[in-house]
N, C-alpha and C positions, 0 to 999 in steps of 0.2 A: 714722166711716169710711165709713158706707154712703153719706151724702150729701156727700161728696167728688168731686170729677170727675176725670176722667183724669188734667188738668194738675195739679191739688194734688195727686195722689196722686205724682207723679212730684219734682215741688217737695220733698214730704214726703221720699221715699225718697234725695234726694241730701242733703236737711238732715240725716236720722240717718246716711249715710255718712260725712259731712265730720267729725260729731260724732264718731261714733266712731274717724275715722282720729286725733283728734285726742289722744284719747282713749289711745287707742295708742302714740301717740309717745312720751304722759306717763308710762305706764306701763314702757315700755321705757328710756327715761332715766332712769328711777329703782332700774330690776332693773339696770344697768348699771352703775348709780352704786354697786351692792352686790354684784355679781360678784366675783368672785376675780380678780387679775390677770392670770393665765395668760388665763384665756378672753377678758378684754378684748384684751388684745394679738395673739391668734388672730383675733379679727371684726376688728381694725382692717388687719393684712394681708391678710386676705380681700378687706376694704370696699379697699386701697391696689391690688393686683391688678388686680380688676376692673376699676378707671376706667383703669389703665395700658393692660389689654386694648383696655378701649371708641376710646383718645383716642390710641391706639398709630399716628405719623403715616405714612402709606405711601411706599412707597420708589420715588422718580421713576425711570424706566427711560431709561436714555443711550443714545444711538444710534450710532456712532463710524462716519463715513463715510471709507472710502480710498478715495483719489485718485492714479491709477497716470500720474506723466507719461511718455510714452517718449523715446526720447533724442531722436527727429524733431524732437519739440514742445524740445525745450533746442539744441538748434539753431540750430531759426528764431528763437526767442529771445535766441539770444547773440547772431547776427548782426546780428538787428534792434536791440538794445540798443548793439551798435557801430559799426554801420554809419557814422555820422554823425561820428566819432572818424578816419576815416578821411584823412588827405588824399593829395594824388597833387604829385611835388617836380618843381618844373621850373629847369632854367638856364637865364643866359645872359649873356654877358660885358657885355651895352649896354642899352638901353632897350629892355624886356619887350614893350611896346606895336610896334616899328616890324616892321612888314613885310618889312624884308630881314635882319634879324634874329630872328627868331622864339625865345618859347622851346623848349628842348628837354628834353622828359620823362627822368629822372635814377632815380626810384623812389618809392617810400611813404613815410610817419610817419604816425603814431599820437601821437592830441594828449591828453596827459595830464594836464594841468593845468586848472584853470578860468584861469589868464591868459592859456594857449595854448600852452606848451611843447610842442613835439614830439619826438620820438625816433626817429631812423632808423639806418641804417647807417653805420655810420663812414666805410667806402670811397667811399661816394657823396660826402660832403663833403672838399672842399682850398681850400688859401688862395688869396684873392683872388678866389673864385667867387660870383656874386652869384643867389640862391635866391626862388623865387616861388612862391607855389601859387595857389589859386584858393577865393574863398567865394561865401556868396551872391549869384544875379544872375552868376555868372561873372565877376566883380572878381578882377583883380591882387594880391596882394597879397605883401609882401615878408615873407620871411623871415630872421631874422637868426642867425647860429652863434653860441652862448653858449657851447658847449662841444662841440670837436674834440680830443682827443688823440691822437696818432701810437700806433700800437701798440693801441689797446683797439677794442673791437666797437662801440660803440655812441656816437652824437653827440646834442648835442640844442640844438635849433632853436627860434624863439622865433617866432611870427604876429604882427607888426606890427597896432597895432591903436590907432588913433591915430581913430575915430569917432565919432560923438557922434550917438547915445548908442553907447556903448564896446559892441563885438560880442562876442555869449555863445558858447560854446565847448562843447560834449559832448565829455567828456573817457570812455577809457576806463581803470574800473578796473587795476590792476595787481596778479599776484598775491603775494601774499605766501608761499606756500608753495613747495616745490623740486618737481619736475614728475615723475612715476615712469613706471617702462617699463609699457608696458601703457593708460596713458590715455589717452582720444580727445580730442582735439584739432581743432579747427576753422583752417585757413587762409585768408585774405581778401586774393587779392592783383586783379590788372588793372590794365592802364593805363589803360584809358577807361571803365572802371567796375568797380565791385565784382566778382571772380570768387569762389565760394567752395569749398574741399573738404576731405575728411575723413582723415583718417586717427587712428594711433596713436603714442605714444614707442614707437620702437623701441630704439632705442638712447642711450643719456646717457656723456658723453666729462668725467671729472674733473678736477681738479690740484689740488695741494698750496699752500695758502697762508700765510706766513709770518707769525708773530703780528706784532703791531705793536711787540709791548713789547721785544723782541729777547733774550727770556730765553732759553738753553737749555735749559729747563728746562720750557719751553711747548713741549706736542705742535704741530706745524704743524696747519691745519684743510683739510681737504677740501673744494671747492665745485664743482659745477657748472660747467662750461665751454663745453658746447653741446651742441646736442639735435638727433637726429636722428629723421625721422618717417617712415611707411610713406606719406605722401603723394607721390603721381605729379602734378607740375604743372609747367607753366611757373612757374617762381619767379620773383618781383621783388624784389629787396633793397628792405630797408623792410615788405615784407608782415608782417602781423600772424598771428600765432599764439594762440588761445583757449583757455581750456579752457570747458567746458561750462556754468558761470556765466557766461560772457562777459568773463571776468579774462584781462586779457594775462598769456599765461605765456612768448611769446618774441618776438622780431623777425627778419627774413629778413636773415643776414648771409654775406660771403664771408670765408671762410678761408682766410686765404695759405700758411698750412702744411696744406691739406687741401685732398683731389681731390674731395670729397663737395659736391654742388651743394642737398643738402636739410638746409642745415645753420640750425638756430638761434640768436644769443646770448639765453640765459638772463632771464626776468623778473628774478634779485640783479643780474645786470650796469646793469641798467636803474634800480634803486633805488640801489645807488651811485656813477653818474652826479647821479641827483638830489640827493644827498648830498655829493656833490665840490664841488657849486655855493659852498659859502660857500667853498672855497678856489678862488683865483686860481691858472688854469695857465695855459701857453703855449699858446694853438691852434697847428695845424699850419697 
């Protein structure tokens, strides 16, 4: 040992550690192999524990960001989303184009189909009247009545569309739900462009609808018949009415039996017009 050097002597000291750990193992594997049950099953939970503790994975921390729109921002949004759904109706007994004939602005529709259907006011449309609006570029273009009936609120109008390549249409949503007193509501009327204003349902006017199937024994059904709004505006029949997604919830109509000039027909009116389509009626 004395004439060993530093390095052997270190050499030396990890060979008899290795040995002896080795040594160790064998010894404990074999006092194990002779244990009693109890104890083995006590070290192997201890030994199962521990690597649970050591290998125990950590727990990623979520972050959940809100995001507060106000109603400003649903707004400019529904307008902008409808905007383009807008058109503006014009008449005129002769040819649109001639100079001593000019057309004459009539009211709004709202185009709600991707073929071009539009939806206006029933009173604005009568027979024999020949209907134009205007699209890109300021083009002409003809409008045709698919459906007028005497007596209901709502007409609808079809965009001539005879180009090539066939002209794409922004159509606005319609909604599907009945409209309650209290929700705001967006208007978009002008003649010469878009005007827009706010208000609420003030008021909702019902009627009794008869079932179809003619039982008496069917309760009749309540619906919707017009809608009235805290909005202050020059009205246009034909203007569109929003709700806050930007979903048509009514059209700007006159009521023969009503003095009230801020009156709506109803988004259902609107979907069973579209509905009527497969049956053939009489225009007016």
């Amino acid at each position: 040992m004395e004439n060993l050097t530093k390095q052997q002597i270190v050499l030396l000291t990890l060979l008899v550690s290795f040995v002896t750990s080795i040594a160790t193992g064998i010894v404990t594997v074999a006092l194990m192999g002779q244990a009693p049950i109890g104890v083995t099953q006590t070290i192997n939970r201890v030994v199962e524990r521990t690597i649970q503790t050591v290998t125990a994975p950590t727990k990623e921390t979520v972050v959940k960001e809100t995001v507060i729109v106000s109603i400003d921002d649903q707004i400019v949004s529904a307008v902008e989303k409808t905007s383009k759904s807008v058109i503006r109706i014009y008449r005129t007994n002769a040819d649109p184009s001639s100079e001593s004939n000019p057309m004459v602005f009539v009211g709004l529709g709202a185009i709600i189909s991707d073929d071009g259907i539009v939806v206006t006011d029933n009173i604005l449309i009568s027979e024999g009247g020949k209907y134009f609006t205007t699209t890109l570029g300021d083009k002409i273009t003809d409008l045709s009545i698919i459906r007028a009936v005497s007596g209901e609120q709502i007409a609808l109008l079809k965009i001539k569309n005879d180009e090539k390549p066939l002209l794409t249409f922004s159509k606005v949503a319609i909604s599907k739900n009945d409209s309650k007193l209290g929700q705001t509501v967006i208007y978009i009327g002008g003649e010469a462009k878009n005007v827009v204003s706010t208000g609420i349902i003030s008021s909702l006017s019902a009627k009794e609808v008869k079932s179809t199937d003619n039982s008496s024994s069917t309760p009749a059904l309540t619906k919707i018949s017009s809608i009235e709004t805290s909005i202050s505006s020059n009205f246009i029949s034909g203007g569109l009415l929003l709700n806050l997604s930007g979903e048509l919830v009514g059209i700007k109509s006159i009521y023969m039996d009503s003095s009230k000039t801020n009156l709506f027909a109803p988004s259902r009116d609107i979907q069973e017009a579209l509905s009527a389509l497969a049956t053939p009626v009489k225009k007016i």
